[in-house]
C-alpha positions as CSV (number, residue, x, y, z in Angstrom):
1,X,-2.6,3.2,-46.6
2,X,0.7,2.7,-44.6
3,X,1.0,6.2,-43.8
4,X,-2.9,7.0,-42.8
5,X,-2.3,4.1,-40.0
6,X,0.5,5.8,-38.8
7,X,-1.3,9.2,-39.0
8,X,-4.5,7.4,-36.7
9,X,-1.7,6.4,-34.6
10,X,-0.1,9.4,-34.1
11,X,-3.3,10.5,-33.3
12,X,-4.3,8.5,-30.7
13,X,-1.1,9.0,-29.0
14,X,-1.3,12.5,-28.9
15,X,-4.7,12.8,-27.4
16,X,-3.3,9.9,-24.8
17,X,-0.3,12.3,-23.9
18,X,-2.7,15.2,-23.4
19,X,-5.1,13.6,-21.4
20,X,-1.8,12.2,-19.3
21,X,-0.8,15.6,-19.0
22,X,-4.6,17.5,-18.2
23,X,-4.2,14.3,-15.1
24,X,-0.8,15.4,-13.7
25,X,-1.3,19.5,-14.2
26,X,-2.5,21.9,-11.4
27,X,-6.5,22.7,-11.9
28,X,-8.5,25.3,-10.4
29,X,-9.8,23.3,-7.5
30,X,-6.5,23.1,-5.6
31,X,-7.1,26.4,-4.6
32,X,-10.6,26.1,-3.4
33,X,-10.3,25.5,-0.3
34,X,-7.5,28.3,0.3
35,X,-8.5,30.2,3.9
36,X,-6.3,33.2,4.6
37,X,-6.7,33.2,8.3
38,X,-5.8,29.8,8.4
39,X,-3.0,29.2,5.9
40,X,-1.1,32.3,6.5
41,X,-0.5,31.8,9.7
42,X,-0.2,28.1,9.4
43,X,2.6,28.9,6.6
44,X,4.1,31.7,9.0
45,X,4.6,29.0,11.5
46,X,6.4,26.2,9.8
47,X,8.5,29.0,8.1
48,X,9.6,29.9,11.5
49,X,10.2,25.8,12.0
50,X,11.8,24.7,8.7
51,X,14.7,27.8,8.6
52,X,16.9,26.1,11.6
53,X,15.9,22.9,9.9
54,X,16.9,24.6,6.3
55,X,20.2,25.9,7.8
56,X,21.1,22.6,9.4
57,X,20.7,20.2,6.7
58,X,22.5,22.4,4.1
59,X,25.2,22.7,6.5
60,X,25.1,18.9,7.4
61,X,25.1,17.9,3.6
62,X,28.1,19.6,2.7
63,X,26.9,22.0,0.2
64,X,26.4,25.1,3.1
65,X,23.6,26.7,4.7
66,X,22.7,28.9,1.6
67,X,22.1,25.8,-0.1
68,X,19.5,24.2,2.6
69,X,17.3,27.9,2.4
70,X,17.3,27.9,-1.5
71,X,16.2,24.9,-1.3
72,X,13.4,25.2,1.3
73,X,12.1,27.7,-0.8
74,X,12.6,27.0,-4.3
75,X,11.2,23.5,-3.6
76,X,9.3,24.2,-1.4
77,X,6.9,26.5,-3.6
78,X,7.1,24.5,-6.3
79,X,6.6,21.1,-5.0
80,X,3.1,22.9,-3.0
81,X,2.1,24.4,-6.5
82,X,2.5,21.1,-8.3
83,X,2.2,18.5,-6.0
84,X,-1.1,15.8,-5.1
85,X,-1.4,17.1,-1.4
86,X,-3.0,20.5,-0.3
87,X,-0.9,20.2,3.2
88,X,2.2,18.8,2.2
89,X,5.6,20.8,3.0
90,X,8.8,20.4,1.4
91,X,12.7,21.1,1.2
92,X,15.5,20.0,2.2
93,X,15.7,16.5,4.8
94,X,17.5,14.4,6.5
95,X,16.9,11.2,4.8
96,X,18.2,13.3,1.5
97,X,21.5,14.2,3.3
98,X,22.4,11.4,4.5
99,X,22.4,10.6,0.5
100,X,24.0,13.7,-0.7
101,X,27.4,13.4,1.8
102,X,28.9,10.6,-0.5
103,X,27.8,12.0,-3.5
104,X,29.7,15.2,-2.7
105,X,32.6,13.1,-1.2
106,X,33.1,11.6,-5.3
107,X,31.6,14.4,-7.2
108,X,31.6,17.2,-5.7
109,X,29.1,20.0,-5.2
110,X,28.4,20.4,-9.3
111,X,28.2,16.5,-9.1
112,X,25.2,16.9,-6.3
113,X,23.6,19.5,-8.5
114,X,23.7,17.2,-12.0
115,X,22.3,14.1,-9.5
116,X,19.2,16.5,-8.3
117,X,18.3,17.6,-11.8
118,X,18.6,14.3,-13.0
119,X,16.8,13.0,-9.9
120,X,13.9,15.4,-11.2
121,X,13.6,14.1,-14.5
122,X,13.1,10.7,-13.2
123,X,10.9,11.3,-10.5
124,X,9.0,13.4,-13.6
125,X,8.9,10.0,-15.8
126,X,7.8,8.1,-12.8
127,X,4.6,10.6,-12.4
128,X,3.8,9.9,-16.0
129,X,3.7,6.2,-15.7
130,X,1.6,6.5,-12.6
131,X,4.6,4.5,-10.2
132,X,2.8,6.3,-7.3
133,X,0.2,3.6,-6.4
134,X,3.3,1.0,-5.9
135,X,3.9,2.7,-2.3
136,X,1.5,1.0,-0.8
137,X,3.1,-2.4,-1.0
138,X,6.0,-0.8,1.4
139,X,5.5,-2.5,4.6
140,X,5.2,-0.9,7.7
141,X,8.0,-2.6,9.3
142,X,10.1,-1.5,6.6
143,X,8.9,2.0,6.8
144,X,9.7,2.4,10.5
145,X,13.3,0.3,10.2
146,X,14.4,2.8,7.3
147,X,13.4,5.8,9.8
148,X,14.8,4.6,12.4
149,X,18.4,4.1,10.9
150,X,18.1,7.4,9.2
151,X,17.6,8.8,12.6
152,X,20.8,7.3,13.9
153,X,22.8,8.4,11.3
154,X,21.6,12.3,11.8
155,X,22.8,11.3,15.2
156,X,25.9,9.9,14.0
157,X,26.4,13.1,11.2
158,X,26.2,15.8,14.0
159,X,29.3,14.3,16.6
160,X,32.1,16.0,14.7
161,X,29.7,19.5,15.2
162,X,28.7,18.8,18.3
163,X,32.7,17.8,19.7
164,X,33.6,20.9,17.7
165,X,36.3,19.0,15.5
166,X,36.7,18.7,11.7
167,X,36.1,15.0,10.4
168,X,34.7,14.5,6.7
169,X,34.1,10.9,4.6
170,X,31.8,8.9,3.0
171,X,30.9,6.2,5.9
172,X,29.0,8.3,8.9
173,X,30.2,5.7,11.3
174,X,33.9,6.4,10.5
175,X,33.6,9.7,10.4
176,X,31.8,9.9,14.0
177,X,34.6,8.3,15.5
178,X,37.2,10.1,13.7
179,X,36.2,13.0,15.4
180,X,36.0,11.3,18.4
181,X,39.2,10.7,18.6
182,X,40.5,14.0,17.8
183,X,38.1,15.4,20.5
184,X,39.8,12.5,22.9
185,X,43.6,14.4,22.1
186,X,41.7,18.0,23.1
187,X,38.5,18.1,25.2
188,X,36.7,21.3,24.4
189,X,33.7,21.4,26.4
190,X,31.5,24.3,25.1
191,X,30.1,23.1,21.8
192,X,29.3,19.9,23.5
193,X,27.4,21.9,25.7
194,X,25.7,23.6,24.0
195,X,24.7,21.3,21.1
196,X,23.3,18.8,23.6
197,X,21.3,21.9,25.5
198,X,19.5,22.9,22.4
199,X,18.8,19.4,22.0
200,X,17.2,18.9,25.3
201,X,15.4,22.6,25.4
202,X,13.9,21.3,22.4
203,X,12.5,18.1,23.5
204,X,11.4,19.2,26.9
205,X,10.2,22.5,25.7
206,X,8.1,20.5,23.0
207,X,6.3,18.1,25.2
208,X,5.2,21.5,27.8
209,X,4.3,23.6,24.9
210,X,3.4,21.5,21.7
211,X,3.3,24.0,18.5
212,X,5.4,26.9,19.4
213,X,8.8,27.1,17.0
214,X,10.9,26.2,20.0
215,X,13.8,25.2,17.5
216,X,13.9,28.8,16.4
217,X,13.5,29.9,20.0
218,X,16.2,27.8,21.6
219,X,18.8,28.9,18.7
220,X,18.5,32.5,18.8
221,X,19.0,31.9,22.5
222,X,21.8,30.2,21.6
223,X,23.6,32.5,19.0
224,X,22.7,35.4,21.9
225,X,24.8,33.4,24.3
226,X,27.5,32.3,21.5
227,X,28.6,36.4,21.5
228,X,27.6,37.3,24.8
229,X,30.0,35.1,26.3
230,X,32.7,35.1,23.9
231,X,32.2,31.3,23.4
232,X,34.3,32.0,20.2
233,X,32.1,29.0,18.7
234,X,32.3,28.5,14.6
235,X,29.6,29.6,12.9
236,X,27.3,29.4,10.1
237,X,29.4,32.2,7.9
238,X,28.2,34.7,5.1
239,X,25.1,34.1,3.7
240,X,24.0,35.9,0.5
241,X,21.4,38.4,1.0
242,X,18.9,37.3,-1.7
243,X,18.7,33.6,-4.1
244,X,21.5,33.1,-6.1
245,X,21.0,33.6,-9.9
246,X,20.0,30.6,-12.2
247,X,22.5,28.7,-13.9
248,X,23.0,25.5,-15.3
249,X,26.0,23.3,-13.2
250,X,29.1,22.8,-15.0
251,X,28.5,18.9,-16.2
252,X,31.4,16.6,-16.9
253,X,30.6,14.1,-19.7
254,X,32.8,11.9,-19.3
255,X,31.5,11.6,-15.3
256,X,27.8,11.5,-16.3
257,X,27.5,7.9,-16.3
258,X,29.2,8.0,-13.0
259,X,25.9,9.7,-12.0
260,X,23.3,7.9,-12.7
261,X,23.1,5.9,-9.9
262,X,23.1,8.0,-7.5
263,X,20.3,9.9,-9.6
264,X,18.7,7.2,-9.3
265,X,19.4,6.6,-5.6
266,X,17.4,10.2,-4.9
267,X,14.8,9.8,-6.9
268,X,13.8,6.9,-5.1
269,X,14.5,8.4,-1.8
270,X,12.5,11.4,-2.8
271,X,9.5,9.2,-4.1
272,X,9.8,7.1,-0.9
273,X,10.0,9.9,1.5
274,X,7.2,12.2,-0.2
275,X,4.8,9.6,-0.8
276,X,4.4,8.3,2.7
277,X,4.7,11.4,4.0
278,X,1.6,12.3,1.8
279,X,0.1,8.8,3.5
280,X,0.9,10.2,7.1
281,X,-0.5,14.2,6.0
282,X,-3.8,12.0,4.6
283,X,-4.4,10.3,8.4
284,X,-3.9,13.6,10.0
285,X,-6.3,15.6,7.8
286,X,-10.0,15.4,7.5
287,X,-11.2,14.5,4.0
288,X,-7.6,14.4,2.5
289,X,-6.0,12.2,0.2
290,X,-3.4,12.8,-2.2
291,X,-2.8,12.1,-5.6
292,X,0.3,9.9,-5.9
293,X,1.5,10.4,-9.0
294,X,1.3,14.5,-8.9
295,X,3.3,14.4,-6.2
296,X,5.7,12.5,-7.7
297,X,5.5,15.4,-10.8
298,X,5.8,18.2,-7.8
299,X,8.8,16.8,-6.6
300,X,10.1,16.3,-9.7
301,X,9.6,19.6,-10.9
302,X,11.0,20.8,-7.4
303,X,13.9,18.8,-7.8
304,X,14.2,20.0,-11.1
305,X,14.6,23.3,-10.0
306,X,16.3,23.9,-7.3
307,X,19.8,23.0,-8.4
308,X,20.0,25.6,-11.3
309,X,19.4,28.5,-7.8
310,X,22.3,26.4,-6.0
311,X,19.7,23.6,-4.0
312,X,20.4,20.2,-3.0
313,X,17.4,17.6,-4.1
314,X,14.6,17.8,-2.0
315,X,12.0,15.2,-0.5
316,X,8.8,16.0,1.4
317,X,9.2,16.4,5.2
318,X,7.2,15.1,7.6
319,X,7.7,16.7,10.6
320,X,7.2,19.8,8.7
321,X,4.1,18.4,7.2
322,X,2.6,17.6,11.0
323,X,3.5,21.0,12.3
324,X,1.8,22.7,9.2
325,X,-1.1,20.3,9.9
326,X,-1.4,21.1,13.5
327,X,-1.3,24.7,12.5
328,X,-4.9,24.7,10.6
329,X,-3.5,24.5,7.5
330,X,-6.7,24.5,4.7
331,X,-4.8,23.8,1.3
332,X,-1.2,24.7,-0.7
333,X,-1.6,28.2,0.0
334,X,0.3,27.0,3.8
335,X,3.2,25.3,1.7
336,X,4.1,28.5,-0.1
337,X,3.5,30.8,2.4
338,X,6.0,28.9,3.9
339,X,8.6,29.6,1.2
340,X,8.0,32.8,1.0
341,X,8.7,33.6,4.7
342,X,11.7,31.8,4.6
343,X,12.7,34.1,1.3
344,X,11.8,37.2,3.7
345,X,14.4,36.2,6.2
346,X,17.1,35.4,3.2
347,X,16.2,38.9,2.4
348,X,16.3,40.8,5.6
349,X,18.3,38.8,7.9
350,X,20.9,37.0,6.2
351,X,23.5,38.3,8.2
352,X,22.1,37.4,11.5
353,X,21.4,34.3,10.5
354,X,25.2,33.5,9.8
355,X,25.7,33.9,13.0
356,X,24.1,31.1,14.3
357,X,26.5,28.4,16.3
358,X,27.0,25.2,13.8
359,X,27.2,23.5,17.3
360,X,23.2,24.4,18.1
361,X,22.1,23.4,14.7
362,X,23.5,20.3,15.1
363,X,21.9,20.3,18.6
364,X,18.4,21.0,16.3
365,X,19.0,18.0,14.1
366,X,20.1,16.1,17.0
367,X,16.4,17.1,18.2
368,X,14.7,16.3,15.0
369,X,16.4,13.2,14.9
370,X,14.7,11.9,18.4
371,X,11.8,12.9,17.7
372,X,11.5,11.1,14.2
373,X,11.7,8.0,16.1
374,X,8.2,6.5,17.4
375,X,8.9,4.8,19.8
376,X,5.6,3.3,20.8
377,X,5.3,2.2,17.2
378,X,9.0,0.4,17.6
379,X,8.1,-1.6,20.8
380,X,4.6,-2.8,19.1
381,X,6.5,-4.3,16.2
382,X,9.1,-5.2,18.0
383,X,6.4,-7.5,20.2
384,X,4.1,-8.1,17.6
385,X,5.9,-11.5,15.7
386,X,9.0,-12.1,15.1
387,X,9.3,-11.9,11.1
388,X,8.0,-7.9,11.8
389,X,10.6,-7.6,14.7
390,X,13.5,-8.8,12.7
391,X,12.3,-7.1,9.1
392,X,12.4,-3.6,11.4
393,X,15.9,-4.6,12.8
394,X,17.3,-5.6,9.4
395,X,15.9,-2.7,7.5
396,X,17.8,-0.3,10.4
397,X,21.2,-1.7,10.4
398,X,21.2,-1.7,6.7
399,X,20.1,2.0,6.7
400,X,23.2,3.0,8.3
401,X,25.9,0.3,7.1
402,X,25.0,0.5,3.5
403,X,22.7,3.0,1.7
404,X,19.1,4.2,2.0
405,X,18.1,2.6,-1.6
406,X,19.6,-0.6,-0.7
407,X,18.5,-1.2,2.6
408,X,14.4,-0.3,1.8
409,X,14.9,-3.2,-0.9
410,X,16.8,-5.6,1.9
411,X,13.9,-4.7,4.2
412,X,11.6,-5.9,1.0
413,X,13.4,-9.2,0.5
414,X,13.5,-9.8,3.9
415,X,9.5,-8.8,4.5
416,X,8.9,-11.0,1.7
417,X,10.6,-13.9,2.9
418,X,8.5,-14.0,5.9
419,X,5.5,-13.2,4.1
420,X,6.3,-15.9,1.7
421,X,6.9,-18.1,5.0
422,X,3.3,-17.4,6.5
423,X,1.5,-18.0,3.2
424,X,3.4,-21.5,2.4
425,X,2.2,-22.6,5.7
426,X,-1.2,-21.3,4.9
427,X,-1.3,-23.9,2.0
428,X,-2.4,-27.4,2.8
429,X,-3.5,-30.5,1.3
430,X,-5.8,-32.6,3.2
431,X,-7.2,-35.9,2.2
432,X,-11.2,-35.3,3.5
433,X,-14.2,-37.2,2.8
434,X,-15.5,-36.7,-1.1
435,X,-19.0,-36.0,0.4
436,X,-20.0,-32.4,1.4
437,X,-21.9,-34.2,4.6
438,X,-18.4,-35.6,5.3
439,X,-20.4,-39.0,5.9
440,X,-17.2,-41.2,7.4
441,X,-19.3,-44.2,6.1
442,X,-19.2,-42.9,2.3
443,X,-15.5,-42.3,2.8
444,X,-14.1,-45.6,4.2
445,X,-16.4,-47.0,1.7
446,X,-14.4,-44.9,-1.0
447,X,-11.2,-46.0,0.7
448,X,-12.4,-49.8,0.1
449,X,-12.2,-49.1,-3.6
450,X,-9.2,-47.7,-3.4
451,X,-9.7,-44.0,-4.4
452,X,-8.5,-40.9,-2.1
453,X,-9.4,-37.4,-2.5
454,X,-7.0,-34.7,-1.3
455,X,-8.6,-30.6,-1.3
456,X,-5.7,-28.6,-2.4
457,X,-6.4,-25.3,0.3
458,X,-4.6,-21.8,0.0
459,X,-1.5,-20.8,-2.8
460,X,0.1,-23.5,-4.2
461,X,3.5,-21.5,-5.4
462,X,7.0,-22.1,-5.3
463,X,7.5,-21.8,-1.5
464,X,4.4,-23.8,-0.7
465,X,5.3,-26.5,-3.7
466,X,8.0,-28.8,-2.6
467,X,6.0,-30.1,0.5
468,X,3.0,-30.3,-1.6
469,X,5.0,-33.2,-3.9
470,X,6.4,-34.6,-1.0
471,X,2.9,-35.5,0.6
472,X,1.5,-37.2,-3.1
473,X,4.0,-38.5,-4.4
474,X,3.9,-41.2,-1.2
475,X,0.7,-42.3,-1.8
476,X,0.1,-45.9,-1.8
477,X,-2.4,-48.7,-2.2
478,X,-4.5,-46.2,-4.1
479,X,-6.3,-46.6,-8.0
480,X,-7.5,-43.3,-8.3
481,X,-6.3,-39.7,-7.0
482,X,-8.8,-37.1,-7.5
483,X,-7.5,-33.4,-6.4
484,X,-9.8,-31.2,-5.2
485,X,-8.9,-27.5,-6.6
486,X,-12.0,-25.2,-5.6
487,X,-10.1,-23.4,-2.9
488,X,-6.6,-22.9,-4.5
489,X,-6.2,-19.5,-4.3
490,X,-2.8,-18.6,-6.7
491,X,-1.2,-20.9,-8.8
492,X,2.2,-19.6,-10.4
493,X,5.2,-21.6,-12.9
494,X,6.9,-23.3,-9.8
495,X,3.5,-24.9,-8.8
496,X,2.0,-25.9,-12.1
497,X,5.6,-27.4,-12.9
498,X,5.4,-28.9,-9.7
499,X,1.6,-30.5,-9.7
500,X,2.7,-31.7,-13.4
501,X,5.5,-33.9,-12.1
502,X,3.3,-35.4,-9.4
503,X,0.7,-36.0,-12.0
504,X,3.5,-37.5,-13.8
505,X,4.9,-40.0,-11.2
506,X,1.3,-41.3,-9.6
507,X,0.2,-42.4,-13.6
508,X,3.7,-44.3,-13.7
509,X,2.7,-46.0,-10.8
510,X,-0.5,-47.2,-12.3
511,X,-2.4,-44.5,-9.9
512,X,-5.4,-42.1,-12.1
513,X,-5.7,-38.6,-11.2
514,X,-8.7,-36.6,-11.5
515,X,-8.3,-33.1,-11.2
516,X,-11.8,-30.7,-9.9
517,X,-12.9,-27.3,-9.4
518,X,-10.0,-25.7,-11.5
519,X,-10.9,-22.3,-11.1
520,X,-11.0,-20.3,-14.8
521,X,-8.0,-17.9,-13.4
522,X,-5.4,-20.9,-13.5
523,X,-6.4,-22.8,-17.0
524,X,-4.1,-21.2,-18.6
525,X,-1.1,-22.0,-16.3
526,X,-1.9,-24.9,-16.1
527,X,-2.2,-26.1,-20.0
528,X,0.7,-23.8,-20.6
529,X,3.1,-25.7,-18.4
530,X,1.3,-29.2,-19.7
531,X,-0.2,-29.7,-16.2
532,X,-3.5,-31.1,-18.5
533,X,-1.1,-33.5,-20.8
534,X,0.2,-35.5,-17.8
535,X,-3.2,-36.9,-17.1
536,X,-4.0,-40.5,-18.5
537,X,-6.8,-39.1,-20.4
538,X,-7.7,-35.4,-21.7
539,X,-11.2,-35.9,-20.1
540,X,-9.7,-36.5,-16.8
541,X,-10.8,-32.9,-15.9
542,X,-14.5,-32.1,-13.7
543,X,-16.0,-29.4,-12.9
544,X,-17.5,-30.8,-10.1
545,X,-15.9,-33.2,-7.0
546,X,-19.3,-35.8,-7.7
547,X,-18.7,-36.1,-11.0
548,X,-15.1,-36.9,-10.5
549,X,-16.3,-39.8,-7.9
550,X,-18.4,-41.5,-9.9
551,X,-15.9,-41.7,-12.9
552,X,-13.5,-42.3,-10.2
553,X,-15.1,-45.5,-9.2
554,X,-15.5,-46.7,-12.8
555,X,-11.7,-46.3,-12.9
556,X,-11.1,-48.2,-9.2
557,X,-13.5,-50.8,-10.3
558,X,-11.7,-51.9,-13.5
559,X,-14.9,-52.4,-15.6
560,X,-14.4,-51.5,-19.5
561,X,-15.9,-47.8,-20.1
562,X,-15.5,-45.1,-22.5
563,X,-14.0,-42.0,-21.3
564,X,-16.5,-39.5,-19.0
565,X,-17.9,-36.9,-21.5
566,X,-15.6,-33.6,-21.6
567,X,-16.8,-31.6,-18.7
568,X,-14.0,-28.8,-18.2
569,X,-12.7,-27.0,-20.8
């Protein structure tokens, strides 16, 4: 018998895991609305975008241009082919680099590799459990501090490039003025030049002509001028004509457990990152919306991948995602049209492409960096209240003093503290007439026999609580209490606890109290914390404010009676 239960069980798990899976795989559809003459070119144009982009984030991460293409197109296929968004682009980001520098720093470059295959699998286990959907409790203020201070701190990763000096550690703010003071012993004037003219040509340029691959355009103009002039400026070095072979990274044992937190530290960027930059793709489409949780799978599988060709973890990108967008993009076949142009150039033109300045890709990321940053967005928070203003603020500076992981959850505590705030004010308790015509007669003729009604309004939880016990327990001069609960919205432990020691002290005091309108939703709070047993009587519970009145008046009264009949379970 024991083992045919287990056998049904087995069973029933199985055909749960394979329905999990069916969910989470590609299907047929996701190439239905493939256009050639508009994805192609779409894909040829952010391929043109993303390989400065590519080039300048593996170089700013530490592990080396090579390893910001591989990337860009190892991820960036297979996060398109097995992803929830039809326009979404990926590879290598900003936001991921600012995580990887540290990493590297401690571990190393086989350390970075371990933490984006074990980034993968987690971001793979999230996907199965469907964490996607949580995303959307992110504030927005929370959203724009985090991008904000990951803009300052590609700012603040590009001065030792763009002074031309060599500076490396784990704080960015340190290392920026490290190399500022080695600049400050020997001014050298050129790569400052020309990282802050690519910079500029790219903003400007982009405003006049929105959608042209100005990035590209400025750098080659750049590298032309690097060996035309004899500049003598460092650049990118020997890039391999073709993807490195696949191989698994050397892993230390003993340093694995050293790893698992920054694993976890990516994964959570990744999910962040992708997610709302599936959100932004979904408000700039018509008639798209992605499917959280396989884009969690895509960029686990993407992640997965791309550190057994050499890649650094990967994360959705949403400038990238705009320009492919903008470009008429119709569904995935954009995204990997993408990676394969920027395999084309690994293939023909790696050695041109090592000849590109470091000083004008940092002038590109410099570029990107500005441009992340809304600044119409910023000043409406910042003038909208001041709990949004200071959540932004908070969630910025923690961005670039601590990490990324940490500071979204600071911004979270702090959103919530003010969100907590506003709701605890929204909760009052008002004594009001017992009568739905509010009749002032009926009530000072209640108040003659000594009973007051209060109507509990809003959540009654632990931040509203305290002044809730405050404004009862005071009562005086009064025989009977009777609590109006229709409208309580949420009632949670700290409440119930709460509401059972006011209970408590007004029957010491000789005062009754009637409780009414208990919604269903909270019965079993409040008999669980023993809200129920601190009444003077079991049948001191109504479902209705008139029946609590006229029991209540028995009560002020003192004439002998038998207990009302049970009206609430």
């Amino acid at each position: 018998m024991s083992s045919a239960i287990d056998g049904s069980r087995a069973t029933r798990w199985t055909q749960i895991a394979w329905r999990r899976a069916r969910q989470l795989s590609p299907r047929r559809s996701d190439w239905t609305s493939a256009r050639f003459g508009r994805d192609l070119p779409a894909g040829l144009m952010v391929g043109l975008v993303a390989l400065p982009l590519a080039l300048g984030f593996g170089v700013s991460s530490g592990m080396g241009a090579t390893a910001g293409l591989v990337t860009a197109v190892v991820a960036g296929a297979l996060a398109a082919i097995f992803g929830g968004s039809r326009v979404q682009v990926s590879g290598p980001t900003g936001a991921m680099t600012v995580v990887l520098v540290p990493i590297i720093a401690t571990h190393g470059a086989s350390g970075v590799l371990v933490v984006g295959i074990l980034a993968g699998l987690i971001l793979i286990g999230l996907a199965w459990f469907g964490a996607g959907r949580f995303i959307r409790y992110v504030p927005v203020p929370v959203v724009e501090g985090f991008t904000l201070g990951i803009a300052a701190i590609i700012g603040l990763q590009q001065v030792p490039a763009v002074l031309g000096q060599h500076a490396e550690g784990e704080k960015v703010l340190g290392v920026a003025f490290d190399a500022l003071g080695q600049w400050a012993q020997n001014l050298t004037w050129a790569p400052v030049v020309m990282s802050l003219g690519v910079a500029l040509g790219i903003i400007l340029l982009a405003r006049l002509r929105p959608g042209v691959p100005w990035a590209l355009v400025v750098v080659v103009l750049a590298t032309v001028a690097n060996q035309a002039l004899g500049l003598h400026l460092g650049d990118i070095g020997t890039i391999p004509a073709g993807l490195p072979a696949p191989a698994f990274p050397m892993v230390d044992l003993a340093a694995l457990d050293d790893l698992i937190l920054p694993a976890v530290a990516v994964a959570a960027l990744a999910a962040l990152e992708s997610l709302l930059s599936a959100t932004v793709a979904d408000g700039m489409s018509v008639g798209q919306r992605h499917d959280p949780d396989r884009e969690l799978l895509g960029q686990g599988i993407a992640n997965l991948a791309a550190p057994l060709f050499g890649g650094i973890p990967a994360t959705a990108a949403i400038a990238r995602t705009a320009v492919n967008v903008r470009s008429g993009a119709a569904s995935r076949l954009a995204s990997v049209s993408h990676a394969v142009v920027l395999l084309i150039v690994v293939l023909v033109a790696a050695r041109w492409v090592g000849m590109i300045p470091v000083a004008a890709l940092a002038g590109v990321l410099i570029a990107t960096a500005v441009q992340m940053v809304r600044f119409s967005s910023l000043r409406a928070l910042m003038r909208s209240t001041r709990g949004d203003a200071t959540v932004l603020v908070v969630t910025a500076l923690a961005t670039v003093l601590t990490d990324l992981v940490m500071a979204v959850l600071v911004g979270l505590i702090v959103a919530g503290f003010f969100a907590l705030r506003q709701a605890s004010r929204a909760a009052r308790i008002d004594q009001v007439p017992l009568d739905e015509t509010d009749h002032s007669d009926e009530e000072r003729a209640l108040l003659d026999e000594h009973i007051v009604a209060y109507r509990m309004d809003g959540p009654l939880f632990f931040a509203a609580a305290h002044d809730f016990l405050l404004e009862l327990a005071n009562v005086s001069d009064v025989r009977v209490v009777v609590l109006r609960m229709a409208r309580v919205t949420v009632i949670d432990a700290t409440g119930a606890t709460v509401l059972a020691d006011t209970i408590s002290r007004l029957e010491d005091q000789g005062i009754t109290v009637m409780l009414s309108g208990i919604q269903p939703q909270h019965e079993k709070v409040l008999r669980e914390l023993r809200v129920y047993d601190e009444l003077a009587h079991e049948r001191h519970l109504f479902t209705t404010t008139p029946e609590a009145i006229a029991h209540a008046r028995v009560h002020a009264a003192r004439i002998a009676h038998e207990p009302a009949a049970q009206t609430h379970a």
